[in-house]
N, C-alpha and C positions, 0 to 999 in steps of 0.2 A: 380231844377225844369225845367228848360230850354233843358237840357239835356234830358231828359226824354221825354219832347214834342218833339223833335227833333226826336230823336227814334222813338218816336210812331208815326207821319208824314211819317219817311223816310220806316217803315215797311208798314201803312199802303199803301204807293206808290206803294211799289214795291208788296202788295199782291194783290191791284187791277191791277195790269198791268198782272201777271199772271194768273189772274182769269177771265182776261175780262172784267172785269167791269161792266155786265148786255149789252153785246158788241151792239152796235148802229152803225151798219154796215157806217152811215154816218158821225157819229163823227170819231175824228182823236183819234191815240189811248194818243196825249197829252190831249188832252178837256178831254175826259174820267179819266182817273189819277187826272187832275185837281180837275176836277168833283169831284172823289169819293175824295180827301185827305181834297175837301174843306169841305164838309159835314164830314168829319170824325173829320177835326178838332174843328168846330162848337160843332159837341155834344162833345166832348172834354172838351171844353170851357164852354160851357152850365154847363156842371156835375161839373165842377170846382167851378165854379159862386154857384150852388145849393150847394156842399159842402162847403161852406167859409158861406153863409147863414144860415144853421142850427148850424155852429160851433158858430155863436154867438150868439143862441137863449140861455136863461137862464133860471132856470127854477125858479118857481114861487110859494110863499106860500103865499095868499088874504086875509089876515084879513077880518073876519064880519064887521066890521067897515065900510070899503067900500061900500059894498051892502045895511048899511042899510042908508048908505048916497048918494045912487042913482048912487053908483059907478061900471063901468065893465072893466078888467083890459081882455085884448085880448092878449098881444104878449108883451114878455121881451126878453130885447139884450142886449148882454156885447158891449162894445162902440170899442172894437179892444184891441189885447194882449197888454199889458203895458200898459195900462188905467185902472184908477180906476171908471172907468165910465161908467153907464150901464143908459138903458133908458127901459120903458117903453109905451104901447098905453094903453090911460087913454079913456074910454065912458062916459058920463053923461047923468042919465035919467032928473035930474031932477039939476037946478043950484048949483055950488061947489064954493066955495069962502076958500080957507084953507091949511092947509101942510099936505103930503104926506110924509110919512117917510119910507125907506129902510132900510131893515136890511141885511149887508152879513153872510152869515152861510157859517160855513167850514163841514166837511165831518161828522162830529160829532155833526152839528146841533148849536153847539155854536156860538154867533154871535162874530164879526170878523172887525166888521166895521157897521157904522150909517150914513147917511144922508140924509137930510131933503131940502124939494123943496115944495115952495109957489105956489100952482097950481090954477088957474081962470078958470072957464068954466060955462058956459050959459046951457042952458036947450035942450036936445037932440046937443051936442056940443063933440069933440072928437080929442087928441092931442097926440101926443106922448111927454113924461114929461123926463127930463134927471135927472140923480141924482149924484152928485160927491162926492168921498168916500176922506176921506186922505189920503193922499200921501204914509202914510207910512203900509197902509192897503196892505197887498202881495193877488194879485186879484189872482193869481193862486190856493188861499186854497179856494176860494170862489165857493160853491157847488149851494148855492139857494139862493134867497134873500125873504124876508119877505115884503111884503106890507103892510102898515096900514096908518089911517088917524090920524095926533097927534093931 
């Protein structure tokens, strides 16, 4: 990975330096180069940051149970590769006092793994709730997970 930034640094330098860099007759043509590599590494960096973000979004199946207990589920994330840990952002319209149970499903929909998280929450109140699987649940078959209230 390092490698690659490196590359992509050292081209983008040397393709502002021939291109001018949008020339500013008063800059030096090092400030310029600077200039453009530093911005170029930035969105670089950026796009990096946004790709590693949505690679741990997970996707989500919301049981009824939820909604008719005043539950709104916004956003599920895998906790980082080799973790059996995913978390979700739990809403309350209305006070929760109870467990929250996850299901992982593999690509066929079967489930794969359970776990359960004793979650508190007040009235108009909003949390992100963690759930940890067993150890010996393999998170890479893990396609969706199931929400529900047990």
């Amino acid at each position: 990975m390092q490698r690659r930034v490196k590359w992509f640094l050292m081209f983008a330098a040397a393709f502002m330096m021939m291109t001018g860099c949008g020339k500013n007759e008063s800059s030096s043509l090092s400030q310029r180069t600077g200039n453009a590599v530093g911005g170029a590494a930035t969105e670089f960096i950026a796009g990096l940051g946004q790709g590693v973000d949505n690679t741990m979004k997970v996707e989500l199946d919301i049981d009824s149970t939820l909604e008719a207990r005043g539950l709104t589920i916004t956003l599920g994330k895998g906790r980082g590769l080799g973790t059996n840990r995913a978390s979700i952002y739990v809403v309350s319209q209305t006070p929760f006092n109870g467990v929250l149970q996850a299901r992982a499903l593999d690509a066929e929909g079967r489930e794969i793994g359970r776990a359960n998280t004793e979650v508190e929450l007040e009235r108009d109140d909003a949390k992100y709730v963690d759930f940890q699987f067993d150890e010996q649940m393999d998170s890479n078959l893990v396609r969706k997970y199931l929400i529900l209230v047990r």
